[in-house]
KEZA-369607 format. One line per 3 residues: their letters; for each residue x, y, z of C-alpha. Coordinates in nm, 2 decimals, decimal comma, padded with zeros to 4 digits. Layout:
A	X Y Z | ...;
END
This chain:
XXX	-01,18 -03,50 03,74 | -00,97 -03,55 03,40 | -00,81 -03,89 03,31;
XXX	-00,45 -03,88 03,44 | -00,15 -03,76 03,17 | 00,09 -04,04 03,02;
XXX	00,37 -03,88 03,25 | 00,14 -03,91 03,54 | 00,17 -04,25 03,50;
XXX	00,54 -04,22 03,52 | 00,62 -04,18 03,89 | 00,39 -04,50 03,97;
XXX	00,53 -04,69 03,72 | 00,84 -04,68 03,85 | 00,71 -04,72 04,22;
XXX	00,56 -05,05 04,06 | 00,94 -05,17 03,95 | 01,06 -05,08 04,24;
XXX	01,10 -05,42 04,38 | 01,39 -05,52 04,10 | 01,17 -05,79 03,94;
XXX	01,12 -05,83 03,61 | 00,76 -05,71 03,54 | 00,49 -05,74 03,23;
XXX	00,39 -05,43 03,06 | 00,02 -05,46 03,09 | 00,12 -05,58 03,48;
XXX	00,27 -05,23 03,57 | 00,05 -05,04 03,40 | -00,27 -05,18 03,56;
XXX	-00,04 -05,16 03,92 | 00,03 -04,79 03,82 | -00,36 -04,72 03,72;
XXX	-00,43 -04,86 04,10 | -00,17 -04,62 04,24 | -00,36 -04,36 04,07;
XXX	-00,71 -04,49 04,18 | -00,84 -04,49 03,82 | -01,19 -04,51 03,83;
XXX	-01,39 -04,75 03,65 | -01,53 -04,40 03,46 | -01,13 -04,37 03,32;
XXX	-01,08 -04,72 03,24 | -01,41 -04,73 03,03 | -01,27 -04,43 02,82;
XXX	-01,12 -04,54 02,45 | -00,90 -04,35 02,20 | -00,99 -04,34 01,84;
XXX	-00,78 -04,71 01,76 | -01,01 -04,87 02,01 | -00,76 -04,95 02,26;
XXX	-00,83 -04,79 02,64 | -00,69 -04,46 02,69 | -00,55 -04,57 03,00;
XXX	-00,38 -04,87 02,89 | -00,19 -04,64 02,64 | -00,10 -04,41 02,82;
XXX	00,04 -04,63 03,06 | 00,28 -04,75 02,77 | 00,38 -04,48 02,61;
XXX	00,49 -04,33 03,02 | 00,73 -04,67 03,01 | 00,83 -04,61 02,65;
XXX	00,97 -04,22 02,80 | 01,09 -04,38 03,08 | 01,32 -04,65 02,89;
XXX	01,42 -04,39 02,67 | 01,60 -04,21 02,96 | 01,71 -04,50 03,07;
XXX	01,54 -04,55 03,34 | 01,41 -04,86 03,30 | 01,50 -05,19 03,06;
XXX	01,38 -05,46 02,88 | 01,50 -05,78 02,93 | 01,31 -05,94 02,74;
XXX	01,02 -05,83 02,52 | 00,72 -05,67 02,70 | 00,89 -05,70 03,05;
XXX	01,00 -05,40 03,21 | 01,29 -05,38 03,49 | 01,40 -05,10 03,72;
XXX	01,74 -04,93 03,64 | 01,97 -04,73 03,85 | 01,88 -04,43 03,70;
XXX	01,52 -04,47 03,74 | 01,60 -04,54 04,15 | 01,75 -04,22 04,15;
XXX	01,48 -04,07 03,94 | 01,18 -04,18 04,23 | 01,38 -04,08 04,48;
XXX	01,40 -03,73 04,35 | 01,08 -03,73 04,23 | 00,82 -03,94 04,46;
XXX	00,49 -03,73 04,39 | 00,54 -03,70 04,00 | 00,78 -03,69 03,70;
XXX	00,76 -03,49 03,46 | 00,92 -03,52 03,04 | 01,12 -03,22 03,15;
XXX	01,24 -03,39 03,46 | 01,38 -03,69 03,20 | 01,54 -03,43 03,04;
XXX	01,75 -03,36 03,30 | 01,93 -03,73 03,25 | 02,22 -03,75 03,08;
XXX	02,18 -03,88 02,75 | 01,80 -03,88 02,75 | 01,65 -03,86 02,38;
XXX	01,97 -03,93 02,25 | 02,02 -04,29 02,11 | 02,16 -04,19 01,82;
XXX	02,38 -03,88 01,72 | 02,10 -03,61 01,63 | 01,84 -03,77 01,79;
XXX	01,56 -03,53 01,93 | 01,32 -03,59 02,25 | 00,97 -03,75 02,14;
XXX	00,78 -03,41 02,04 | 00,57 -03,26 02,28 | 00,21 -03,18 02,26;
XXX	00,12 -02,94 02,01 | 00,02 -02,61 02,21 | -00,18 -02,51 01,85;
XXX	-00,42 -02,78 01,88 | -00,53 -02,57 02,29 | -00,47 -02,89 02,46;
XXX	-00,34 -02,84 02,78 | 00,04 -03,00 02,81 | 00,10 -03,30 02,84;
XXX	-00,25 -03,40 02,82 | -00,19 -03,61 02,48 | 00,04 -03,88 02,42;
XXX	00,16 -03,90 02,07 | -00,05 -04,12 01,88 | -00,32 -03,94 02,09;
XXX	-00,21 -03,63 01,96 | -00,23 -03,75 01,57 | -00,62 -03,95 01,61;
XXX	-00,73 -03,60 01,79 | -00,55 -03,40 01,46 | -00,67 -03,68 01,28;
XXX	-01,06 -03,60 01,38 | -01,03 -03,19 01,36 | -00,95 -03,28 00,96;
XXX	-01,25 -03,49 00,94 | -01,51 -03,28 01,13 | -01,37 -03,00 00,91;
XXX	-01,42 -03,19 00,62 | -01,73 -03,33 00,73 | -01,86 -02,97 00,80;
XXX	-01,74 -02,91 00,39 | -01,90 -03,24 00,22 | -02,25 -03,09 00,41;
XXX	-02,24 -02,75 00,29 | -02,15 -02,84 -00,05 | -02,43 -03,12 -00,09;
XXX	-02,65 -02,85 00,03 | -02,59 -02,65 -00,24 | -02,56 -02,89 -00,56;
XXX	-02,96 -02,95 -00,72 | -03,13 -03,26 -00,57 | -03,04 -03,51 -00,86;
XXX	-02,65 -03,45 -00,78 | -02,77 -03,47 -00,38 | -02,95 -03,84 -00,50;
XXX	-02,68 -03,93 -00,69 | -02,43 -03,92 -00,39 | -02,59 -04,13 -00,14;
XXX	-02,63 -04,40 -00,42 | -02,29 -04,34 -00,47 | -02,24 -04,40 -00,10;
XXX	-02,44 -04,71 -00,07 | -02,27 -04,85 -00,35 | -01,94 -04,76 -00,20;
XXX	-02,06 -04,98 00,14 | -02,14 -05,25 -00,04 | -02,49 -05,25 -00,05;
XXX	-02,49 -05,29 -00,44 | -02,37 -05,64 -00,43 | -02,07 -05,76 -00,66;
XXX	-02,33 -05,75 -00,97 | -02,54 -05,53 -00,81 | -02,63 -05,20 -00,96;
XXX	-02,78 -04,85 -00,82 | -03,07 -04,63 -01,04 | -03,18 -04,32 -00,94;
XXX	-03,56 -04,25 -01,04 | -03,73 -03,99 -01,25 | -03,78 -03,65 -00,99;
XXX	-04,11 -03,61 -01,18 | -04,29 -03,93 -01,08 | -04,05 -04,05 -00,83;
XXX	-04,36 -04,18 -00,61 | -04,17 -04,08 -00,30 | -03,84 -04,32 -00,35;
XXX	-03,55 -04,19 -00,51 | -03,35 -04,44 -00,56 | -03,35 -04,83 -00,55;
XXX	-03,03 -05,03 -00,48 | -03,02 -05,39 -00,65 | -02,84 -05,61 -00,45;
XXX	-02,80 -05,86 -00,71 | -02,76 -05,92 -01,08 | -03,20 -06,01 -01,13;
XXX	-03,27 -05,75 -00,86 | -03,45 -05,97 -00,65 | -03,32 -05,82 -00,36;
XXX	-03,36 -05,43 -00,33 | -03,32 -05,16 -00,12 | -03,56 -04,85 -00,17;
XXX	-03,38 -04,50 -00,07 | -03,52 -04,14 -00,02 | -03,31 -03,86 -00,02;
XXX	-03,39 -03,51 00,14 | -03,15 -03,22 00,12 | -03,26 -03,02 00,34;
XXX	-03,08 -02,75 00,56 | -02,93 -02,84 00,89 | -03,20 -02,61 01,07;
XXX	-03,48 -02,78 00,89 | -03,57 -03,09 01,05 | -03,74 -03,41 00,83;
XXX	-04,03 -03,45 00,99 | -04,24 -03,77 01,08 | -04,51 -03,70 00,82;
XXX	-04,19 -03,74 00,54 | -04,11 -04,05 00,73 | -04,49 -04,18 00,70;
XXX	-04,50 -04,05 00,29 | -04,16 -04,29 00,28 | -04,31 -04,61 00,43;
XXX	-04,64 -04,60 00,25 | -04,38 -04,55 -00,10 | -04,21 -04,87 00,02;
XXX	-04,52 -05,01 00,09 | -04,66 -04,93 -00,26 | -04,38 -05,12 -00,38;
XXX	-04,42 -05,38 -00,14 | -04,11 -05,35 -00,01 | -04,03 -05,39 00,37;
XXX	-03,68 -05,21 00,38 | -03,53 -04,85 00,31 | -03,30 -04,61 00,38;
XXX	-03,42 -04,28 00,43 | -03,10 -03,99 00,43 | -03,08 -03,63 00,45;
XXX	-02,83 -03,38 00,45 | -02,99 -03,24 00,77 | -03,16 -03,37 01,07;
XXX	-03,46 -03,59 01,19 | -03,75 -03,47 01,43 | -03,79 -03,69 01,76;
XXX	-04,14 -03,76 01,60 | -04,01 -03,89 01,25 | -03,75 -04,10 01,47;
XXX	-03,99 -04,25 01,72 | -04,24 -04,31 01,38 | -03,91 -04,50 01,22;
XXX	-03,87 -04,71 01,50 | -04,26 -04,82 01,56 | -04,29 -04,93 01,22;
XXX	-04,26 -05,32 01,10 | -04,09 -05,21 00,81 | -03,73 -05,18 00,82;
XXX	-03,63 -04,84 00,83 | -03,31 -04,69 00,88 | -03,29 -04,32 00,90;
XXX	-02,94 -04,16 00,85 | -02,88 -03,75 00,92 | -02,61 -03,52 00,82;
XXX	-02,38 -03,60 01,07 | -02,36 -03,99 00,98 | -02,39 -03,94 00,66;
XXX	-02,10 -03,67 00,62 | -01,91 -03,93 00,85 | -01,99 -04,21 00,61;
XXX	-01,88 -04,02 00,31 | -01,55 -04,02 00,44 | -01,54 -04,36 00,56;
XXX	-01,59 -04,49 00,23 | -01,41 -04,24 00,00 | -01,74 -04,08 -00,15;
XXX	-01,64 -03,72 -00,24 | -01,32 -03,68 -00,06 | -00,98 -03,82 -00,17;
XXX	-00,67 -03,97 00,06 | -00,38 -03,67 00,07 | -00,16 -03,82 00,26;
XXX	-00,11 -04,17 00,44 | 00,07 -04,17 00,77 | 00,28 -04,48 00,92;
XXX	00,33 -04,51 01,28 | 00,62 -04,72 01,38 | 00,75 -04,92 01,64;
XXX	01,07 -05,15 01,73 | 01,01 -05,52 01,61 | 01,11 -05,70 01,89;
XXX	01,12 -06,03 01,74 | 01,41 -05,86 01,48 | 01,64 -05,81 01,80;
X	01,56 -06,11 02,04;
END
């Protein structure tokens, strides 16, 4: 069973306000959710921002709803029934719908040439109205970046190992892991002794972190006895940590072997580390920088 729509929540909403009190947002939206019977399942569920998909969902169905004029604020986060919105439950007990708002005069129109709050985008081959609009921008938001993510692999795989080593220095760098005097040097690939890289985390580079990178294809899987070759490098150095990354995958063995091992190991795949390389800017640049907005309340109490 799929979470409930934002205009799902509609209907209940207005059920909730039903009484003519003056009601909290977060209040009718967690009596609308019961209406629904929301399982614990739905309520668990979190959209990209980190705030539960339910919860915004339940907003953004009062946000349509006050925009038809169906219900008001008093005050700021407290929701009240309207005459309109009577009329709209009473016509509409089961559900409402955007279209159904539609159908009240001067819905979606504030302001001269104001246009209704856009609609999912049937493109994107998610069924309407599953997505409310910020929904709709953190889903296009993470097509871009598995798309990209998809790119930054491919291409690693094909630059020579040194440019490969170079980039997840680059990346560790880029997370801080260099320190603010800190410094990154990639070793010689003929007597590399089975580290790459070391990361000084400070100025004297007491502090280090040894790194081994593999480019390997994302049907070749690092095996545990790379993962053994690694620790006995660190331990040659006697060092106790590492990070071991490849533009592929790990075996279960080489995973299980990382986690068994008193040394402190972290292994990071393709997946992470194309995810990473985002997160921190390392071979892909910002195009364009999105605002969303919302009424200041405090500007018009």
């Amino acid at each position: 069973m799929t979470a409930p729509t934002w205009e799902e929540y509609m209907a209940p909403a207005l059920r909730v306000l039903c009484d003519g009190e003056v009601h909290r947002t977060r209040e009718v939206v967690a009596a609308a959710a019961d209406d629904l019977d929301l399982s614990l399942e739905h309520r668990a569920i979190l959209i990209p921002s980190g705030q539960e998909q339910w919860v915004n969902r339940g907003n953004w169905a009062l946000s349509y709803l006050a925009r038809a004029g169906a219900v008001e604020r008093p005050t700021r986060g407290h929701y009240r029934i309207t005459e309109i919105g009577r009329n709209l439950v009473a016509q509409h007990s089961d559900a409402i719908t955007e279209r159904d708002l539609r159908d009240v005069p001067g819905y979606a129109s504030p302001r001269h040439g104001a246009k209704p709050l856009p609609p999912p985008d049937a493109a994107w081959a998610v069924p309407e109205p599953v997505l409310d609009p910020v929904e709709q921008i953190e889903t296009g938001i993470d097509r871009i970046e598995a798309e990209v993510a998809a790119d930054l692999l491919n291409r690693l795989h094909g630059r020579e190992p040194a440019f490969f080593e170079q980039a997840v220095l680059d990346l560790l760098m880029a997370m801080g892991y260099g320190g603010a005097e800190g410094r990154a040097t990639r070793t010689q690939l003929s007597n590399d002794g089975g580290i790459d890289g070391v990361v000084d985390q400070d100025a004297l580079g007491l502090s280090r972190i040894y790194v081994q990178a593999k480019r390997y294809a994302p049907d070749n899987p690092v095996g545990r006895p790379a993962v053994q070759g690694f620790v006995g490098a660190l331990h040659g150095n006697q060092a106790n940590q590492g990070v071991f990354i490849t533009s592929g995958k790990f075996s279960k063995g080489a995973l299980h072997y990382a986690d068994s091992v008193p040394s402190r190991v972290v292994l990071i795949d393709g997946d992470r580390l194309a995810r990473l390389m985002i997160r921190y800017g390392v071979g892909v640049q910002v195009k364009r920088t999105l605002h969303i907005v919302e009424i200041d309340e405090d500007f018009f109490a």
